[in-house]
N, C-alpha and C positions, 0 to 999 in steps of 0.2 A: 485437581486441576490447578494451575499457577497461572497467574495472571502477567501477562508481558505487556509493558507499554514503549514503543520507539518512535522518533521523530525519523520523517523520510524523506525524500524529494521526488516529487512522484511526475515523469513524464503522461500527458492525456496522449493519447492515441485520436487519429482521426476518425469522425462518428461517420463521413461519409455522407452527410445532409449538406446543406447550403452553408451551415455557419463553419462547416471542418472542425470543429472541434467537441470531442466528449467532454462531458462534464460531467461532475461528479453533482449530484443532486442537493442542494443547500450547505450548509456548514458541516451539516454529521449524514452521513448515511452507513447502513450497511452496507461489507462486499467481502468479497473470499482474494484470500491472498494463498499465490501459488509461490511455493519456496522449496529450494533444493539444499538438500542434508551435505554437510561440509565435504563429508570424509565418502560418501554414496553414493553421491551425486540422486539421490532418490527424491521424485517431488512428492512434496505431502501439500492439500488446501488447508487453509485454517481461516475460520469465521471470523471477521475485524466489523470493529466498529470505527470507521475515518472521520476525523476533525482536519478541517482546514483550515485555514485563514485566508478568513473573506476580504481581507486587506490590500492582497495580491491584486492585481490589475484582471480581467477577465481575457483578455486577449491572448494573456501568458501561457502557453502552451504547456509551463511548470510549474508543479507548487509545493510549498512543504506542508504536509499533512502530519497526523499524528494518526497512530492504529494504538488501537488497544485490542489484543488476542487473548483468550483462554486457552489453556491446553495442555499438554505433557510433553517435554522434550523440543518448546518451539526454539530455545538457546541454541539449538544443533541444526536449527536452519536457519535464523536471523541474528546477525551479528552486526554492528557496524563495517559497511563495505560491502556486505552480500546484495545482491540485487534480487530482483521479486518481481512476478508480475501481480497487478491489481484488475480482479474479473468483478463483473455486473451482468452476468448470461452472455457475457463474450469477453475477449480482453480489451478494458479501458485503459489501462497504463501500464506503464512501466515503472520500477521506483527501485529506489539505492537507499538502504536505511543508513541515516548519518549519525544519529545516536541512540542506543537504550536509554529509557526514564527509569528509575527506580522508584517505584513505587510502596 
């Protein structure tokens, strides 16, 4: 397994309670990122761990996060410029990876 780390900018979805907005739970949580294969269009989930930056204002409906994935072949669905949804037992966001980390 190879480890992928990218910077993202991740739209929240609305949660549908009073405050309208999802949130991602503290600075890091776990959550499954749903990504589609360049050339297949075929979706695969992949296990992430997301960091954000608590710097952002909270009201910001956007934020750039950071995922770190394990896995085989995640290069062939997350690229800079591909988009992704981000799930928590439903979909919380939406995100556009702006850059790979090389770790």
């Amino acid at each position: 397994m190879k480890r992928y780390k990218y910077q993202a900018r991740v739209t929240l979805a609305p949660s549908g309670d009073e405050a309208g907005q999802a949130a991602l739970p503290g600075p890091t949580c776990r959550a499954v990122v749903r990504a589609y294969h360049h050339e297949t269009h075929r979706g695969r989930l992949f296990s992430a761990l997301i960091s954000s930056d608590e710097s952002e204002p909270a009201a910001n409906s956007s934020r750039t996060v950071t995922m770190v994935l394990l896995g085989d072949g995640i290069g062939d669905y997350l690229a800079p410029g591909e988009r992704f949804v981000l799930c928590r037992g439903g979909d919380v966001g939406y995100g556009l990876v702006t850059r790979r980390i090389f770790v």
